[in-house]
N, C-alpha and C positions, 0 to 999 in steps of 0.2 A: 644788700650786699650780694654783688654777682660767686655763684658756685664757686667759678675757680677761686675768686678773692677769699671763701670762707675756707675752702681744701689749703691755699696756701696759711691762711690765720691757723690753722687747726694743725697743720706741721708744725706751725713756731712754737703753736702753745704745747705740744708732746716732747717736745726738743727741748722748753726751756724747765716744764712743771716735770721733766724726768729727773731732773739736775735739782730741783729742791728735795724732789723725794728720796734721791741716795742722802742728801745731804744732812735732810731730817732725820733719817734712816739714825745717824749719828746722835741727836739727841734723843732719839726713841730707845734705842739700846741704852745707854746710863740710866735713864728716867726708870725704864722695867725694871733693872737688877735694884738702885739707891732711890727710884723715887725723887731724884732732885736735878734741876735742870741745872746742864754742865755749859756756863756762858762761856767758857774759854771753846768751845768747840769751832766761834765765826773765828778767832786766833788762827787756830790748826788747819783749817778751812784754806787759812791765808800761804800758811805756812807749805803748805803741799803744794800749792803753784810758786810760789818762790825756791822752792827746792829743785822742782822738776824747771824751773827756767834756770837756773844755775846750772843744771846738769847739761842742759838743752844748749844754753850759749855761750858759759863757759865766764862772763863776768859781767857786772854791773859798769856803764860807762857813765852814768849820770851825777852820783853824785853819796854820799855817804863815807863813812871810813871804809869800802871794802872797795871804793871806785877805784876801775882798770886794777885790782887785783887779780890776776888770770887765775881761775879753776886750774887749766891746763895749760902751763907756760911750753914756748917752744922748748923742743929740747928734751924735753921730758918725756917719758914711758909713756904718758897720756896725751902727749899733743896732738893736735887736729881735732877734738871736742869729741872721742870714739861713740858715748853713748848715744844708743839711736833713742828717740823719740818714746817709741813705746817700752823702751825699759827704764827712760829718765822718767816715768810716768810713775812705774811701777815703783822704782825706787823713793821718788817723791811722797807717795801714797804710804810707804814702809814708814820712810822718816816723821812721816806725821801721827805716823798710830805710834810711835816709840816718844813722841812727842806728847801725845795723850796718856800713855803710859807715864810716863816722868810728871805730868800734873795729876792724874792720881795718886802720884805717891805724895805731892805736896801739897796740894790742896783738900785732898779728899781724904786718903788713912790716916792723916793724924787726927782731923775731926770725927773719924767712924770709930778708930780706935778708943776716944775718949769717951764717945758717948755724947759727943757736942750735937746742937740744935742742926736741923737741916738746914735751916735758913745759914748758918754761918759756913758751912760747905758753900753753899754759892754764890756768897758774897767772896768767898776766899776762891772760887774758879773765876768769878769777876775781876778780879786782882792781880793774878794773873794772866789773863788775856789781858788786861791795860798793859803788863812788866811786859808782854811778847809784843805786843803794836808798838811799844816805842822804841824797843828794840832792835826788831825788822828798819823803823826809820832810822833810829842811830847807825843802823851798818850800811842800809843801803839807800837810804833817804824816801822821800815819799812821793816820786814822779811815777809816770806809767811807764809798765816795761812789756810790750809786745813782742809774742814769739814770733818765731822768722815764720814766712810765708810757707814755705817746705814743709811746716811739723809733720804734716801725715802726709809723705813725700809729693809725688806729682799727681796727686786728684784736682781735678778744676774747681776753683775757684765756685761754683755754685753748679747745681743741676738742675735743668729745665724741663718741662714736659708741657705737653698742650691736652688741655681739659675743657672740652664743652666750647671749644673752636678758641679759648682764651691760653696763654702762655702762663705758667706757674713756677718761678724760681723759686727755689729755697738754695740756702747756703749749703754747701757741706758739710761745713765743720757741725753745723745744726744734725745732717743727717748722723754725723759720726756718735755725734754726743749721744743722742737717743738709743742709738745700738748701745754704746758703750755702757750708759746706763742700764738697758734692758738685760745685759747681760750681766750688771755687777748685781743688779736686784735679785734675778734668777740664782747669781753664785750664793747669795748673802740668804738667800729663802732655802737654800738648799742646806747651808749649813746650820741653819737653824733650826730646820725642822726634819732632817733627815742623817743627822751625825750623831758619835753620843759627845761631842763639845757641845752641838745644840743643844738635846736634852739637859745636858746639867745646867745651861744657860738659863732653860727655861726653868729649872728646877730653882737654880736660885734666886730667880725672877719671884717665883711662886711664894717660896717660905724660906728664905736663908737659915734662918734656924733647922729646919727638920733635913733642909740639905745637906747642912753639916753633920747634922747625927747621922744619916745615912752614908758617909764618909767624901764628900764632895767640899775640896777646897774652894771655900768660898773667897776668902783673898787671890786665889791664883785665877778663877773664874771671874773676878771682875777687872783683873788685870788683861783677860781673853777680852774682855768687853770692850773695855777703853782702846783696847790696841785696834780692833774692828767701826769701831767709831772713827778714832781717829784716821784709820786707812781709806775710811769711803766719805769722811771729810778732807782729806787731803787729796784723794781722785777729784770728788767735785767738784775742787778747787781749782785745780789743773785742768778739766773739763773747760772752767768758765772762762779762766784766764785764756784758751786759746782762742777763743769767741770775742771777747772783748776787750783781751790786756788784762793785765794784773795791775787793776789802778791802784794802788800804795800800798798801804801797809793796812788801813781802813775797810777796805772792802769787801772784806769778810761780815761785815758790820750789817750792813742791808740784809746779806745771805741770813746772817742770824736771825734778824728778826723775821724774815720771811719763814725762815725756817721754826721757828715759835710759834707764828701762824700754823704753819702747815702741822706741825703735830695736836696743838688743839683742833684743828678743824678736824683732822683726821679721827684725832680719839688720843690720848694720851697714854703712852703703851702701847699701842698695835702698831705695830710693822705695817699690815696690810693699809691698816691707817694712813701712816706718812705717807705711804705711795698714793692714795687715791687723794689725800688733804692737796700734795704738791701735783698730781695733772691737774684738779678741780681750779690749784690758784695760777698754773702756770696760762692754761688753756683761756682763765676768767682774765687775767691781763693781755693775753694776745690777741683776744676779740674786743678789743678797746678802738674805738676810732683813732685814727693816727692823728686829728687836729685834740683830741682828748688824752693824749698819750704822758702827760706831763701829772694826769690823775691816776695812772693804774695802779699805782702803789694804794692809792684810797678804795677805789673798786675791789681791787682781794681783799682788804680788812673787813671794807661793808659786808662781804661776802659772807666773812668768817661771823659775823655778828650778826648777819640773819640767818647764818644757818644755826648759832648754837641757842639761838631765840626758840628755836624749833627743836635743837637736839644738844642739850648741854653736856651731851657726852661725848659729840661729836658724831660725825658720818659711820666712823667703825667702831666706835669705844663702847667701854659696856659700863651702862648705869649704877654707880656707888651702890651697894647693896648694907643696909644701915643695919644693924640687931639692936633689937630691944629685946 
């Protein structure tokens, strides 16, 4: 592999493995506080780029009950599609964690309230993601729906540079993603680890029980939880969607299980985790030969199953500590 070919491989994979690690980010936070993996999260995932394309273009023309429904009809207070880009983003990303919110209250407190087995919490988040996927199809059907070329107004189409006398393109929207990420990871470490929302975060991570004697609502803190999940599941949605289309209702499907990879690879629990789990898979699929490119999906798993051959706690996680 010549330089420049590995400098450009090596951009795609920090552009693509930044976007599973917010995305992780999302099942890492519920796992810390309940300890149980929340499947509806590739749902919400979904749900945040169908929000923020709604806001973005105003209607579905393809095909569902909500086809040529206009968001914003002429004539209206809102006509001409006013939200720009970056706050249909933002908005989208809100609608998702209130999204997350509302499946914790129905999937998740009435089984923590009773006392019910973990395992039936996520069968009942599974349950829900299926009721959101076919939902998304019943309204708006299951074609691809591509943002307009303009989303992050007039930047070109790709950036160029010459490396070692060779020319290296990478896309934009690649570079954008990568800031964008780098900067939600940085917001999301910050609140975590230097707020007192973080600290009770981590408090209730820690011991739910002695957080509550020490007077920390532990219901309203995992309600904080789920709404921060679902906000950086629903960016990374929007993220991907402007990369490749929001292919249907589905496609949140793949994210998730990627996203399963990357928190066990990472360490199950650790923040620091997700983030190093998703460059290690994004980086391991983008170094794929393009005639091999139809395996990468098998390459990351191989990945992940020799690396926990060697570290079953993962790359950051910390080793079960057993008492006898």
């Amino acid at each position: 592999m010549e330089f420049s070919q590995f400098i450009q491989s090596l951009l795609n994979g920090l552009a693509i493995g930044s976007v599973y690690a917010i995305f992780a980010l999302g099942y890492t936070l519920v796992f810390s506080i309940l300890g149980i993996i929340n499947f509806a999260h590739g749902a919400v995932f979904t749900l945040g780029a169908y929000f923020t394309y709604t806001l973005v273009v105003g209607e579905f023309s393809n095909n569902g009950l909500l086809k040529g429904v206009a968001l914003f009809p002429n004539g209206s207070p809102l006509s001409g599609h006013p939200v720009t880009f970056a706050l249909a983003t933002l908005l989208g990303a809100a609608g998702a964690g209130l999204i997350a919110v509302l499946i914790e209250r129905l999937a998740f407190r009435p089984m923590r309230s009773r006392g019910a087995d973990p395992l039936l919490a996520l069968v009942s988040s599974l349950g829900v993601a299926l009721v959101i996927v076919n939902l998304i199809q019943l309204l708006v059907g299951a074609e691809i729906y591509n943002f307009p070329s303009d989303a992050y107004g007039e930047t070109p189409a790709a950036l160029s540079f010459t490396l070692g006398g060779k020319i290296v393109i990478i896309r934009t929207v690649q570079v954008i993603i990568f800031a964008v990420s780098l900067v939600m990871l940085a917001a999301l470490g910050y609140v975590i680890g230097r707020t007192k929302i973080g600290k009770a975060l981590r408090a209730v991570a820690e011991n739910p029980t002695t957080a509550s004697l020490l007077g920390i609502s532990v219901d309203r803190f995992i309600v904080i939880t789920f709404f921060l999940s679902g906000f950086v599941g629903g960016l990374a949605g929007t993220l991907v969607g402007t990369a490749f289309g929001v292919a249907g209702p589905y496609f949140g499907v793949t994210y998730g299980l990627k996203g399963l990879a990357v928190i066990v690879l990472g360490g199950l629990g650790s923040i620091p985790g997700a983030v190093a789990g998703g460059l290690v898979i994004g980086l391991a699929e983008a170094f794929v030969p393009a005639q091999y490119s139809a395996y990468k999906d098998a390459v990351a798993f191989a990945l992940l199953f020799a690396i926990l051959l060697v570290r079953p706690q993962g790359l950051l996680g910390r080793a079960a500590i057993q008492k006898v």
